[in-house]
C-alpha positions in Angstrom: -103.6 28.3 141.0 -103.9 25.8 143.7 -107.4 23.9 143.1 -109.9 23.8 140.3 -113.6 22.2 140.1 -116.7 22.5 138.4 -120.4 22.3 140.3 -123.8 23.5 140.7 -124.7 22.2 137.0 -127.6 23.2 135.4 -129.7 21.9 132.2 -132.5 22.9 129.9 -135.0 20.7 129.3 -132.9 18.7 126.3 -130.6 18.0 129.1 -127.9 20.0 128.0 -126.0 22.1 130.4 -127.0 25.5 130.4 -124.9 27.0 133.4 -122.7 26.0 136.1 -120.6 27.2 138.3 -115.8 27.4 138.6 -114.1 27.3 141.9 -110.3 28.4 141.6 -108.4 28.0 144.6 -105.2 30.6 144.7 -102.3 31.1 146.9 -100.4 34.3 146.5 -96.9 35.1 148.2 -95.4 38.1 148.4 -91.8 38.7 149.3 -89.9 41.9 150.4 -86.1 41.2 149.0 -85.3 45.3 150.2 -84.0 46.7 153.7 -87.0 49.5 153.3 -90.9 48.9 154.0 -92.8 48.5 150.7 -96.4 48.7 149.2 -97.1 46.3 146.8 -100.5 46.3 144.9 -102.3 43.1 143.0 -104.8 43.5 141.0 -106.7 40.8 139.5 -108.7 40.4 136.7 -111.7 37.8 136.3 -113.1 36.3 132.8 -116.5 37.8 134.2 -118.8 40.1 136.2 -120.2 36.8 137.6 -118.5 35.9 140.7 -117.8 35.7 144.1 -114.4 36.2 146.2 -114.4 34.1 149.7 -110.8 35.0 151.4 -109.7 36.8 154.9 -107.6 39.9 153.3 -109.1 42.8 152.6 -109.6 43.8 148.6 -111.0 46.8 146.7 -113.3 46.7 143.8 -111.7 48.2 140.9 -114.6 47.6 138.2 -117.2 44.6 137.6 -114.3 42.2 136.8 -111.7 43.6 138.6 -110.1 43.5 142.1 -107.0 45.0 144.0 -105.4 43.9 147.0 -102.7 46.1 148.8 -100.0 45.0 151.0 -97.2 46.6 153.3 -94.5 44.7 153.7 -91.5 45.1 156.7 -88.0 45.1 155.0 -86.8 41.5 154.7 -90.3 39.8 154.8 -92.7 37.9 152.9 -96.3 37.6 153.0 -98.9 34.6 152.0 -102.6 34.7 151.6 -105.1 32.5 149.6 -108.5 33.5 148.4 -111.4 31.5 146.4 -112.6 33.0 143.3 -116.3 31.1 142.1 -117.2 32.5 138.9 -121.0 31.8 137.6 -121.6 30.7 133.9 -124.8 30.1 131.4 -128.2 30.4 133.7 -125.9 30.6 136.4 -125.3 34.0 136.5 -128.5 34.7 136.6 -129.2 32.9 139.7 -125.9 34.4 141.2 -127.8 38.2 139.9 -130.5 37.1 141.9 -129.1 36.1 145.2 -127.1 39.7 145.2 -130.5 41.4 145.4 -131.9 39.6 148.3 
């Protein structure tokens, strides 16, 4: 876990908060410590079916809370990629339901 934040507040109308939204940053390396190619899969699991993933590697939907990325590695090499999981809470899944439909 790289970065962490909290936005996108919302509140009810005794001004408590009623939703908002978690941005986890993550950097994930890889290394290849054998003299043979290998396939590694990671799978990561999320605290809810709310969310959204922004990176630039490719990743397969297990389930509703659940993702899998797959990489090849050379012999002898390593691999590094980051990605930005923003998970929705209170009224704001809702809104994040909503926008999927459009």
């Amino acid at each position: 876990l790289m970065d962490f934040e909290t936005k996108n507040y919302r509140f009810d109308r005794k001004r408590n908060v009623s939703g908002w939204d978690e941005i986890r940053k993550f950097k994930i390396e890889v290394k290849n410590t054998r003299d043979i190619v290998v396939k590694v899969e990671i799978q990561r699991n999320f605290p809810t079916q709310y969310w959204k993933l922004n990176t630039s590697r490719e990743f397969e939907q297990v389930d509703l809370d659940t993702v899998k990325f797959t990489l090849n590695l050379k012999p002898r090499s390593k691999q590094v990629f980051e990605y930005t999981l923003t998970t929705y809470h209170g009224v704001r899944q809702e809104d994040s339901t909503r926008a999927r439909e459009r």
